[in-house]
C-alpha positions as CSV (number, residue, x, y, z in Angstrom):
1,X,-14.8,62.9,39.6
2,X,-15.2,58.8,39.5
3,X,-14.7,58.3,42.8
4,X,-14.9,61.3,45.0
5,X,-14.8,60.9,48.9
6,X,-15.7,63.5,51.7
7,X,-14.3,63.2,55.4
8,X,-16.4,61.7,57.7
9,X,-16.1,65.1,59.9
10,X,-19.4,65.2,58.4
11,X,-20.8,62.3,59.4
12,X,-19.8,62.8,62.8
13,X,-21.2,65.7,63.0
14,X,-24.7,64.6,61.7
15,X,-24.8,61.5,63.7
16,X,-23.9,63.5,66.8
17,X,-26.6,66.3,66.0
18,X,-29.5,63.0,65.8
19,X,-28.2,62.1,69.1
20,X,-29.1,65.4,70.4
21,X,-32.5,64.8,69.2
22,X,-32.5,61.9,71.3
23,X,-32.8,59.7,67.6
24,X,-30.6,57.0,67.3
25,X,-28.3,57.0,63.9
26,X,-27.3,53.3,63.9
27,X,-30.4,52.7,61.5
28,X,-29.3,56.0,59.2
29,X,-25.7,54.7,58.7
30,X,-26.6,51.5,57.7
31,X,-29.3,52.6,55.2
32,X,-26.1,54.8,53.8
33,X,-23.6,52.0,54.4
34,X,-21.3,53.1,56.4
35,X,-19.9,51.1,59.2
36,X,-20.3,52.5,62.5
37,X,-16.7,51.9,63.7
38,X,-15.4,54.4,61.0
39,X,-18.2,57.1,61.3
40,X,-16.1,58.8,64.2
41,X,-12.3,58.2,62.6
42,X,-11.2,61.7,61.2
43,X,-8.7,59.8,59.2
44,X,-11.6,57.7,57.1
45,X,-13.2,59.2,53.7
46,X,-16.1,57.8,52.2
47,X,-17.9,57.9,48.9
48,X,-19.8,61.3,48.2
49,X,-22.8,59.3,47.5
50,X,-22.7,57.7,50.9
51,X,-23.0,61.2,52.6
52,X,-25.7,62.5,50.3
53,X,-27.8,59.6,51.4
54,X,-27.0,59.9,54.8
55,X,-28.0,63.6,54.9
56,X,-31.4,62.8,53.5
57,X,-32.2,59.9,56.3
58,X,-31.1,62.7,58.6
59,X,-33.9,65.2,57.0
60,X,-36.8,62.4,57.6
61,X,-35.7,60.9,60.7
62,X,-35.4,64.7,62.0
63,X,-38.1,66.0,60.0
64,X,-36.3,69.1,59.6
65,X,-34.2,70.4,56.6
66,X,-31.7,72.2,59.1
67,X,-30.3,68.8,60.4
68,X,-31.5,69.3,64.0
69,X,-29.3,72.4,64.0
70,X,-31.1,75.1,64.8
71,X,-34.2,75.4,67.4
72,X,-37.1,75.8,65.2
73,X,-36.9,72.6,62.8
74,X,-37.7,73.8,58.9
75,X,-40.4,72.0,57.8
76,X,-39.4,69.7,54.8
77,X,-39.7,70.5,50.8
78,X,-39.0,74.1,52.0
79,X,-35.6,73.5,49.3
80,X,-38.1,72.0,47.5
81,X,-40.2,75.2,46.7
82,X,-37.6,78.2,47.3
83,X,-36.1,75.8,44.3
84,X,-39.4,76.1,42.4
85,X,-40.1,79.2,43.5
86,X,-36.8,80.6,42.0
87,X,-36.4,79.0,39.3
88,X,-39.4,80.5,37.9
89,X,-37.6,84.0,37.8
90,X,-35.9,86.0,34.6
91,X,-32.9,86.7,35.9
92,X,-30.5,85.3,39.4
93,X,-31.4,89.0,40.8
94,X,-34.8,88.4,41.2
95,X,-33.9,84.6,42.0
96,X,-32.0,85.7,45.0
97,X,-34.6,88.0,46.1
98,X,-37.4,85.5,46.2
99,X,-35.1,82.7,47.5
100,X,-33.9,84.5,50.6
101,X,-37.3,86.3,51.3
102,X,-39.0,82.6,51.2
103,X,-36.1,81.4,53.5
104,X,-36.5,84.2,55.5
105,X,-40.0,83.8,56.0
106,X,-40.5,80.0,56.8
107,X,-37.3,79.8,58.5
108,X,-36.4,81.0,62.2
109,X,-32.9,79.1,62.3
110,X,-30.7,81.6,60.4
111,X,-31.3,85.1,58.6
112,X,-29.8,85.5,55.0
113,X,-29.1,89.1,52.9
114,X,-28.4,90.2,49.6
115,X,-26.3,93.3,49.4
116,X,-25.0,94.8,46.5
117,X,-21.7,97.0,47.0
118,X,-20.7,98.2,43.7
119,X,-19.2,95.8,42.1
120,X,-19.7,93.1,44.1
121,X,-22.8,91.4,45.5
122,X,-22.6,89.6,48.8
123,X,-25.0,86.9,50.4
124,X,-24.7,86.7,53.8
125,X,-26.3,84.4,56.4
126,X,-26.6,84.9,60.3
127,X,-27.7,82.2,62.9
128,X,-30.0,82.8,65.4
129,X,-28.3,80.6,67.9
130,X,-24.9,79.4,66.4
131,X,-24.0,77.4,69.9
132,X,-26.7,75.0,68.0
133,X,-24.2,74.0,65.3
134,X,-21.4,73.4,67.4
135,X,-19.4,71.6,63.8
136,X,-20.6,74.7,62.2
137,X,-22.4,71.9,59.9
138,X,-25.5,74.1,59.2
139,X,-22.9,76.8,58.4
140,X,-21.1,75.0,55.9
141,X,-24.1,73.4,54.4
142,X,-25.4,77.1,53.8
143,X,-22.3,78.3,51.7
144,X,-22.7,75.6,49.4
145,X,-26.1,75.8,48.8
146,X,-25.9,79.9,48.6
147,X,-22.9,79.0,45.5
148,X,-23.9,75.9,44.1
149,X,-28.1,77.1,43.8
150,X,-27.4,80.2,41.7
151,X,-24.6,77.8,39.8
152,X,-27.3,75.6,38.6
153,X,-29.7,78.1,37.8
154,X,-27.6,80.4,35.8
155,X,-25.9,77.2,34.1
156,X,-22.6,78.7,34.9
157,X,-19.9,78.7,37.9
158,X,-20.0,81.8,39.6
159,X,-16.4,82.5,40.4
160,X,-16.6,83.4,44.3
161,X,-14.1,86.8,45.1
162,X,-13.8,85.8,49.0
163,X,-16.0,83.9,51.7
164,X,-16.1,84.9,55.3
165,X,-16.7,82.5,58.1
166,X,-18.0,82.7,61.5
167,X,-15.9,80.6,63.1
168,X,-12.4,79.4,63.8
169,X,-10.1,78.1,60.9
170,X,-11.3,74.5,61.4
171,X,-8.9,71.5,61.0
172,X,-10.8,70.2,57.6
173,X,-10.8,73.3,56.1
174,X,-8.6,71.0,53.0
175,X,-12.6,70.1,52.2
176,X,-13.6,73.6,51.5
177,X,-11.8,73.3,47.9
178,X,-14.2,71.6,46.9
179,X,-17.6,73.8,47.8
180,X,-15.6,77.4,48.2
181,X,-12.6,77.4,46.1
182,X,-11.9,81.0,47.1
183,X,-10.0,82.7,49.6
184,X,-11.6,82.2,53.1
185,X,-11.2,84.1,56.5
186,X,-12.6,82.8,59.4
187,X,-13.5,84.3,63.0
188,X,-16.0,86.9,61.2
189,X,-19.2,88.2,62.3
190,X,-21.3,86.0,59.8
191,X,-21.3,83.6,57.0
192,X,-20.6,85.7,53.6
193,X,-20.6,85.1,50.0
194,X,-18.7,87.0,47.7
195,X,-18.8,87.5,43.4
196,X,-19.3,90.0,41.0
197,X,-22.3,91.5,40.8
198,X,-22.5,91.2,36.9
199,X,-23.7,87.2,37.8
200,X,-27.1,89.2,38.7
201,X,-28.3,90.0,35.4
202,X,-27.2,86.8,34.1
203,X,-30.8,85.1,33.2
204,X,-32.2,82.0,35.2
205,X,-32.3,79.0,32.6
206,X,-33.6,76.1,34.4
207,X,-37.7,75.5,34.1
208,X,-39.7,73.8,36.7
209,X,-38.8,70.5,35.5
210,X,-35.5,70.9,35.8
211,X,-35.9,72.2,39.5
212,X,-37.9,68.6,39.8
213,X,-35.7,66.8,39.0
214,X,-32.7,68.6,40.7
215,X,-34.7,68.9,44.3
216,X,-35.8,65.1,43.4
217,X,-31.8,64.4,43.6
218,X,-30.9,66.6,46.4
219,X,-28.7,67.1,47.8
220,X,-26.3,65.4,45.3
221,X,-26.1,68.5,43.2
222,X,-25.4,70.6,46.3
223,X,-23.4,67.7,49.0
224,X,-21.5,66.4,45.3
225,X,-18.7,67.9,43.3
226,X,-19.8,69.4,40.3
227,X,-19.1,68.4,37.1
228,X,-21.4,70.3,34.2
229,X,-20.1,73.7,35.2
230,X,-17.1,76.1,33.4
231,X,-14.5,76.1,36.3
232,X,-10.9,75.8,34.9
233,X,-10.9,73.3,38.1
234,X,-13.8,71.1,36.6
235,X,-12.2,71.4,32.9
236,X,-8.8,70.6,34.2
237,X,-10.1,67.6,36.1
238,X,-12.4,66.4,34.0
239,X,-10.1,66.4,30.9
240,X,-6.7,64.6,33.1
241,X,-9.5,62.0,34.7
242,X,-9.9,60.8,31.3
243,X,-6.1,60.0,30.8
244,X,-5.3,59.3,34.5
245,X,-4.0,55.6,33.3
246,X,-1.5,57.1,31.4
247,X,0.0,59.8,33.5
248,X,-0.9,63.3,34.2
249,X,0.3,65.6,31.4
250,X,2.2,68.8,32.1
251,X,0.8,72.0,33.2
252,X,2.2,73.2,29.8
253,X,0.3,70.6,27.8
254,X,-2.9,71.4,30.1
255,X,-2.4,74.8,28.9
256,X,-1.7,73.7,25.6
257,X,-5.4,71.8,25.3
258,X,-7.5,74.8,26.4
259,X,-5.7,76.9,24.0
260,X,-4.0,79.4,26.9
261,X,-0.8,80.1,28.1
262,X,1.1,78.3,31.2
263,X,0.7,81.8,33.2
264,X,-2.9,82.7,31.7
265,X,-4.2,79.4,33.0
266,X,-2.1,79.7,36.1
267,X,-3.7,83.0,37.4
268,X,-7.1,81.5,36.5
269,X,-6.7,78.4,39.0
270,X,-5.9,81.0,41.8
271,X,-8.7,83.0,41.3
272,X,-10.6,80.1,41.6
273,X,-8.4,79.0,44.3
274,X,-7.1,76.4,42.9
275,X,-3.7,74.8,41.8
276,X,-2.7,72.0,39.7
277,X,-0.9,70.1,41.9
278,X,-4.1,70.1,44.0
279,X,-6.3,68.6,41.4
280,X,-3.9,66.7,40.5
281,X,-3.8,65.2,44.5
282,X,-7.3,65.1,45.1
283,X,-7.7,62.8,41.9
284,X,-4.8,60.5,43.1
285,X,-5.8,60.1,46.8
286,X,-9.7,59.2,46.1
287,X,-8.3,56.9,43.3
288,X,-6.2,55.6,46.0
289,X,-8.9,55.2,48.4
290,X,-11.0,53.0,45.9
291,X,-8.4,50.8,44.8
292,X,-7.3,50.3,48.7
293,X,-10.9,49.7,50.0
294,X,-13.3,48.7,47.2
295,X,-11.2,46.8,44.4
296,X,-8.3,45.8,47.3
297,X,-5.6,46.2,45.0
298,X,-2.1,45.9,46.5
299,X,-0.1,48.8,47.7
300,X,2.6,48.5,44.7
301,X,-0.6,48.1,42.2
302,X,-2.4,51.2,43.5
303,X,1.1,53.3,43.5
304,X,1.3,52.7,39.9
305,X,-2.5,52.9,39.1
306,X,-2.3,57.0,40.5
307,X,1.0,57.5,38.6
308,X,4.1,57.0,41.4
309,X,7.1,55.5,40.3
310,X,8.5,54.4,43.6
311,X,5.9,52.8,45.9
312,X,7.8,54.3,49.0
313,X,6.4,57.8,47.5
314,X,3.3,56.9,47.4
315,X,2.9,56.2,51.3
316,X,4.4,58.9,51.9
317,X,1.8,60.7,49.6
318,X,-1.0,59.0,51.0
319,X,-0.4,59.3,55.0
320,X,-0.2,63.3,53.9
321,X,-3.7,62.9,52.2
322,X,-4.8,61.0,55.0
323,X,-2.6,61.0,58.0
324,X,-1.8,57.3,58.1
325,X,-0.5,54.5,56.0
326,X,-2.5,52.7,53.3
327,X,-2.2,49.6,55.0
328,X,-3.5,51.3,58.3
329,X,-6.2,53.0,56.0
330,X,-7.1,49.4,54.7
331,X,-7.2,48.1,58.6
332,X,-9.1,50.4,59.6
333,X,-11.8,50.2,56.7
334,X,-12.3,46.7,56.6
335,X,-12.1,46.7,61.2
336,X,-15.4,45.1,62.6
């Protein structure tokens, strides 16, 4: 995406979890740029890059990979060599295996499981003391990097059946399109994973310098939205991104381009939980965001840059994305 944004839920609930450790997170938002007086509006977004760097001041100010989140810190480069570690295996099986017995081992914060139930194959991960991650942070953290690890190293998007949450519905669950575009129920007994279990024999096709150089970036390839992977999503938003200043095409000419038909393609976005209209909103409202608060563009400019033909539409459009007005948006962004 060219200019994805995240809620700063997440930075709240990182700053707040260094406060708990009695570290103060002034100095980590300004090494990531981002103003103090936004870091606690729920309305705000910010650049993806912003939050990746903020999550890795957290790691070293914390010295623990579990963000202060769970009693007994995990010592840093743990990623670092379950990464290694699994990346050195023939197949994502055996990948899994060694991952979650390493994890397992060095870490006393959570337990994770592989069970294979016919078809399927679940990864599951249990916290010791879950009143620790009060923002279910940790939680979150660990569904993306139990999809997007075995993504990477099988070079292919695993297409998750259903994930289970331990925890309320919370109200930013719009965010969790973009780390577990599947259906989702909440209030269960543990965090859980589901996909096929054909993914398991799919062979592991990263080599130790690839794991370098991905751990060496983390957690962009984990905390950013992917785009090397074979998700109708990613194909779909890649291909409109690259004609977004001439309009959106049709979901017919979508369908058209990757050679399927409207309903084929249709059923595909579901099962990855997906619509077009969604992409199509997510692309428009980060647009919107950068030409508000980077470039300053006016609100007429910025209506017709993210394809609305009545500027009246596109506030309206924009306080749903966001729950206020672009000029509040734009107030609130540039406040000292």
């Amino acid at each position: 995406m060219k200019h994805p944004t995240i809620s700063c839920h997440y930075v709240r609930a990182l700053m707040e979890s260094v406060r708990r450790r009695d570290v103060d997170p002034l100095p980590l938002l300004k090494i990531a740029g981002i103003p103090e007086h936004i870091a606690y509006d729920r309305n705000t977004r910010i650049p993806s890059e912003q939050l990746v760097t903020l999550v890795r001041s957290t790691w070293h100010a914390l010295n623990d990979e579990n963000m202060g989140l769970t009693r007994t810190p995990l010592a840093m480069d743990a990623f670092k060599y379950a990464t290694l570690l699994m990346a050195s295996a023939p197949t994502l099986r055996q990948a899994l295996h060694r991952g979650i017995e390493f994890y397992n081992y060095v870490n006393k914060g959570y337990t994770l499981t592989l069970v294979e139930q016919g078809a399927d194959v679940v990864i599951e991960a249990k916290l010791s003391q879950p009143e620790l991650d009060p923002d279910h942070l940790l939680t979150e953290f660990l569904a993306v990097v139990w999809h997007r690890l075995p993504c990477w190293l099988i070079g292919q998007t695993i297409v998750l059946k259903h994930a289970g949450f331990s925890f309320p519905r919370p109200a930013h669950e719009a965010e969790y399109q973009h780390f577990v575009s599947c259906p989702r129920q909440f209030n269960q007994d543990r965090l859980s994973l589901r996909f096929s279990q054909h993914y398991l024999d799919q062979p592991v096709v990263r080599n130790q310098q690839d794991a370098e150089v991905f751990v060496e970036q983390s957690p962009l390839g984990l905390v950013g939205r992917p785009t090397h992977d074979d998700s109708y999503g990613t194909k779909i938003r890649l291909h409109i991104e690259a004609y977004e200043a001439q309009g959106f095409p049709s979901f017919d000419e979508i369908a058209e381009h990757f050679h399927m038909t409207p309903k084929n393609l249709r059923q595909k976005l579901k099962e990855e939980g997906g619509t077009y209209q969604t992409i199509k909103d997510v692309i428009r409202r980060d647009s919107a965001i950068h030409y508000l608060t980077q470039q300053r563009c006016s609100v007429t400019d910025i209506a017709v840059k993210v394809g609305f033909s009545e500027t009246g539409a596109f506030i309206r459009a924009f306080k749903g994305w966001t729950g206020i007005t672009p000029g509040a948006y734009f107030n609130q962004a540039q406040a000292n």
